[in-house]
N, C-alpha and C positions, 0 to 999 in steps of 0.2 A: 567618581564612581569607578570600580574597577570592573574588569572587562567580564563578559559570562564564558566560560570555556565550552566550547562544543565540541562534543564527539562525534564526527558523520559517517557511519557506517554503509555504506553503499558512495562514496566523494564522486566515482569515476562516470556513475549514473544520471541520467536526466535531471534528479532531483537532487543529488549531492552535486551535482554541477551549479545547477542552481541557486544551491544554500551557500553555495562559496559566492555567488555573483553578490547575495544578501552580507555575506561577512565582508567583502571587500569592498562593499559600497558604507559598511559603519564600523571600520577600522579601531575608532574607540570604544566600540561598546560588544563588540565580539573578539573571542580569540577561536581561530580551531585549533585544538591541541590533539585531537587524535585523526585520522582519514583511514578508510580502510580498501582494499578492492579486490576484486576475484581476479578478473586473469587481464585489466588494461594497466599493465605496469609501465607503459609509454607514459601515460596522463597522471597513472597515481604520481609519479616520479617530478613530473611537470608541479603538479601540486603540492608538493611533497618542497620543493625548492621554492618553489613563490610564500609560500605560509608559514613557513618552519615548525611544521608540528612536533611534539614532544615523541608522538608515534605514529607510525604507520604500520595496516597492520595487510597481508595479502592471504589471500586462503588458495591461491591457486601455486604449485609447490614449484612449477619449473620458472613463472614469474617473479615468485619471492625470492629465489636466486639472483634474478637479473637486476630486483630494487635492491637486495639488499649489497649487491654491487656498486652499483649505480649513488647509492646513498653513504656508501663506508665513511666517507670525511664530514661527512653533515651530522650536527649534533640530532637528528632525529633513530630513534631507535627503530629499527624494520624487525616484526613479528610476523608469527606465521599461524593461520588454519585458527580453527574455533578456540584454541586454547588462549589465542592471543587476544580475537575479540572480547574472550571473558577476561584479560587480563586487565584490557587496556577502559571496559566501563567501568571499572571501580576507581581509575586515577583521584585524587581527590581533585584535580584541577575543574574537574568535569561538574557542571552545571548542569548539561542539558546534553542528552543521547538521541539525535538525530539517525531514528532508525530508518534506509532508504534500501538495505538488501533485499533483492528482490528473492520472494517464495519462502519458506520455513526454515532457513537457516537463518533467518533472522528472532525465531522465539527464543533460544537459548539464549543469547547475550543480552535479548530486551529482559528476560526475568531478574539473571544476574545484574542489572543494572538498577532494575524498580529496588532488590532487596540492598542496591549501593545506595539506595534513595537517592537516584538520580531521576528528575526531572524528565520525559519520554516525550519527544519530537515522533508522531509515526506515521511514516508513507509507507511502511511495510504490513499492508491490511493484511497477511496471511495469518500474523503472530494472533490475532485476535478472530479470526477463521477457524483457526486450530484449536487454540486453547484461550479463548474467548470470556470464559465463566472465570480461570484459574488464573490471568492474567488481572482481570476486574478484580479482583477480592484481593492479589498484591496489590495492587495500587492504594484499594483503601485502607491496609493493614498497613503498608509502609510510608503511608500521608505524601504521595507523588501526584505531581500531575501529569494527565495522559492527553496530550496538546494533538488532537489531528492535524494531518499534512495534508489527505488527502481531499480536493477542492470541496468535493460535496459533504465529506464528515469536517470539515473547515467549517464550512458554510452555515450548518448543523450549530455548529458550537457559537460562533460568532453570533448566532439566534438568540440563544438561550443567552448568554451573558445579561446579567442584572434582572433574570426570568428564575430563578433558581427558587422562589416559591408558589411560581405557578406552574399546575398540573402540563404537560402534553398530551393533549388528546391524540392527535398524529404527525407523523414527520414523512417529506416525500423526495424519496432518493431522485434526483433529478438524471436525465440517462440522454445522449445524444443520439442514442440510436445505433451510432458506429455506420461503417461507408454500405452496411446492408440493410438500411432502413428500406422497411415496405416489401422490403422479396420475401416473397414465398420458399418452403422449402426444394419445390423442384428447379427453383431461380438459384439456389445455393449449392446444388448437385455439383459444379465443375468452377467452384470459386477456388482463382488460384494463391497461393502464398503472396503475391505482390500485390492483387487487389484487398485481401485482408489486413496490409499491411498500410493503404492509404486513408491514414482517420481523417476525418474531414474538419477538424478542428483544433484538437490539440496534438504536439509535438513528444514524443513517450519512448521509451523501450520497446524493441520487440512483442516482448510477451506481454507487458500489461496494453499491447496497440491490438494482440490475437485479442484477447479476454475482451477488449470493448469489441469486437468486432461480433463474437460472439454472446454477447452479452453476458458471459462468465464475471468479469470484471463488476458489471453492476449486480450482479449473486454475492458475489464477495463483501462487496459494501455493505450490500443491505443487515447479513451477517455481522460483518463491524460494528455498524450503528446498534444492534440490535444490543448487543453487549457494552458498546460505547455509552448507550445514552440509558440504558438498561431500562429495554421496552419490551413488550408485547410482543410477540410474532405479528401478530395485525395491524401494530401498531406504525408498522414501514412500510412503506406503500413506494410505487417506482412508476412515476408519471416521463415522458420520451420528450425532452424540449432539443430542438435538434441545434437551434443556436448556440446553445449552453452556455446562454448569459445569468439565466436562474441557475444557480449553484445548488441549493435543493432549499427547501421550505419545511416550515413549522407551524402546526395548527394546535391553538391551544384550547382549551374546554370549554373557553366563551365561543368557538367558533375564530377569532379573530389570528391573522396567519402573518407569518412574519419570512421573508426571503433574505437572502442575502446574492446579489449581483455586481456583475462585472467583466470585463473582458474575458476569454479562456485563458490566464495566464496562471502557472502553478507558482512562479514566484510572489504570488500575494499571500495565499495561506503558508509556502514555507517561512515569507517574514514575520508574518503574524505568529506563527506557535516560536519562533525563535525570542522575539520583543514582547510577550504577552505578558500583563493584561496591557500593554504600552500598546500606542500605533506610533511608526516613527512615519513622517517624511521621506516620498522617496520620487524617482524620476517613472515612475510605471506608467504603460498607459489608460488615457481614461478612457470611459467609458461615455458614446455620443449618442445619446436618444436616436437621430436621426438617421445613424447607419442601419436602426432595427428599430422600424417602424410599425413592424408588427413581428408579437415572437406565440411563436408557434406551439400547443403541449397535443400528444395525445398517447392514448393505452398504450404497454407494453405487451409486445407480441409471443406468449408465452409457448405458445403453438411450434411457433417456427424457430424461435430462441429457446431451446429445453434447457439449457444449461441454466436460466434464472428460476425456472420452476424448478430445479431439481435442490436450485439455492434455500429455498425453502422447503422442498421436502425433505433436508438436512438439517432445519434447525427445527425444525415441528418434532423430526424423531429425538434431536437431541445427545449425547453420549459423544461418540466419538466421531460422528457420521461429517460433520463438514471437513474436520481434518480428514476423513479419508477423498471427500471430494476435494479439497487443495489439492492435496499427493497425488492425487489421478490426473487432474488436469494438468499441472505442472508437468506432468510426463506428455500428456497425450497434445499439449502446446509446443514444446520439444521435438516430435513427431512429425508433428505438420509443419513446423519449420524444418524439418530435414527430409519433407515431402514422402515422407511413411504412411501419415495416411490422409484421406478429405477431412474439408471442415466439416460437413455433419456427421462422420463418426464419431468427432472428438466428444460428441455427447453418449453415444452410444458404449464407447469404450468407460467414459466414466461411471455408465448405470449400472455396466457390468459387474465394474469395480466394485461398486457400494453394494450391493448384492451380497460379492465371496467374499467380502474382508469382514471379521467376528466384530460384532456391536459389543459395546463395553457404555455400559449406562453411566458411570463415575469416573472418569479417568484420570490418572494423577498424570504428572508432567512425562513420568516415564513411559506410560502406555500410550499418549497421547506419541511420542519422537516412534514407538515399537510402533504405533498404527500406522504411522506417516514411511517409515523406510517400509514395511510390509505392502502398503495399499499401492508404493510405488512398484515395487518385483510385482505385484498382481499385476497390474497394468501393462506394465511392460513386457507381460506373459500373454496377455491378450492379445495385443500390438503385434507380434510373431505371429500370433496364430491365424 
């Protein structure tokens, strides 16, 4: 059997870290042919000689300098900035497009790729936050499959497998809670950058570790699925299991509900959308009844987390409104990581947002990139002020 080529765009990231742990552990049955990264040209470089990809690509310009130094005698080729990522998903070598950039610069290379009819690995839930509806209908126009990475839209799909002619009645985004389960808002008044940064379960990037903390992250998802699994607004529902051994569940129209569990580890769903519909064998660990004797579910706190309700007052209006709440957040995460403003502004700045940016009921790909760079200068006009 010959090998499947992957292209992992985000390699230097949590999860493209990850997805290299999965290709070096089944050396005959993966190649990565492309790696891409924004500004850790240390690691891309490190990977970049361990793997020998066809390409590398960096989007950050004083970096791609230094790889494509660092790379001159290696037969792998070093590009640059967006024009590269779209160069480098159409290779024909490419099998399968591990999208892992984090935030909206990852929807343009994922479109160009569905229409290279490439096969779509996605731990970049923004691409389908954004342009969610325009994203779903390539896929079905160019016969791709759209494989989630992310544990709970994993989890989701791994449900439904060999379900595909029975109804879902509902699906329930499973949510840890993040390290501010149970505070109140005047308990979140003086939370600083390091306690929002200690999730208490899984191991993440900065920004998607802010987003679970404020529950933006699980807005997000619920969004994805919604498009992913093309449901209902009602039909996603976000129950807080703090263990996050349920990955999230499926209730079908008899009533009867199907989970999918396991340790918190995100290298299970990246092997799975890599090997799918295949399970291979591997050294992960399991899972022991007896560490979690009893697991825990209860409501989400929509009150004190606005960022989840505002998730859905985004998809109820419809048009352009979630892409403007990505682009707001993605700023206003940025922010609070460079201690500009509190965590509960970060909701307030986004309401504002969605407010003065112009609603567009239809958007094509181009109004949707013009909402997202605009709804970002709003934001960050707000931010100053």
């Amino acid at each position: 059997m010959s090998k499947k080529g992957i292209a992992i765009l985000g390699a230097t990231g949590s999860v493209g870290t990850q997805a290299l742990d999965v290709i070096r552990a089944f050396p005959d049955k993966f190649e990565a042919v492309v790696l891409t990264c924004g500004s850790n040209a240390e690691l891309l470089i490190k990977q970049a000689l361990e793997f020998k990809p066809k390409s590398v690509v960096v989007t950050d310009p004083i970096q791609y300098k230094k790889v494509k130094e660092a790379l001159a005698f290696q037969d792998t080729t070093v590009l640059f900035g967006e024009e590269g990522l779209i160069e480098v998903v159409q290779y024909a070598e490419i099998g399968i497009v591990l999208n892992a950039i984090v935030g909206s610069a990852g929807l343009k290379p994922t479109v160009i790729a569905i229409q290279s009819r490439k096969d779509i690995a996605l731990a970049n839930k923004e691409t389908l936050v954004v342009a969610g509806e325009l994203i779903m209908a390539l896929v079905k126009e160019y016969g791709v499959n759209m494989l989630p990475v992310d544990s709970e839209h994993s989890a989701i799909f791994q449900c439904l497998v060999g379900e595909e002619q029975n109804p879902i009645e509902k699906i329930y985004v499973t949510a840890s809670g993040g390290p501010f389960r149970g505070r109140k808002r005047d308990e979140l008044l003086q939370v600083t950058k390091a306690q929002a940064l200690k999730h208490p379960n899984w191991s993440m990037g900065a920004k998607i570790t802010i987003d679970s903390a404020s529950l933006m992250n699980k807005g997000l998802e619920v969004i994805e699925a919604k498009w992913l699994f093309d449901l209902a607004i009602d039909q996603v529902d976000v129950i807080v299991h703090p263990q996050s051994i349920v990955h999230s569940l499926v209730q079908f129209k008899d009533g009867s509900m199907k989970a999918q569990m396991g340790v918190p580890d995100m290298k299970l769903p990246i092997q799975y959308a890599l090997t799918y519909p295949a399970r291979f064998e591997n050294n992960f660990e399991r899972f022991n009844f007896m560490d979690y004797p009893t697991l825990h579910f209860e409501k989400a706190d929509l009150e004190t987390f606005r960022n989840l309700a505002l998730a859905y007052e985004t998809l109820r209006a419809g048009g352009n409104k979630s892409c403007i709440l990505n682009a707001a957040n993605e700023v206003v995460v940025a922010a609070f990581l460079a201690d500009k403003i509190g965590f509960l502004e970060m909701s307030d700045v986004i309401e504002n947002t969605l407010e003065k940016v112009e609603f567009i009921a239809n958007p094509t790909l181009e109004d949707y990139l013009e909402t997202d760079r605009l709804a970002r200068l709003i934001t960050k006009e707000i931010i100053k002020d």
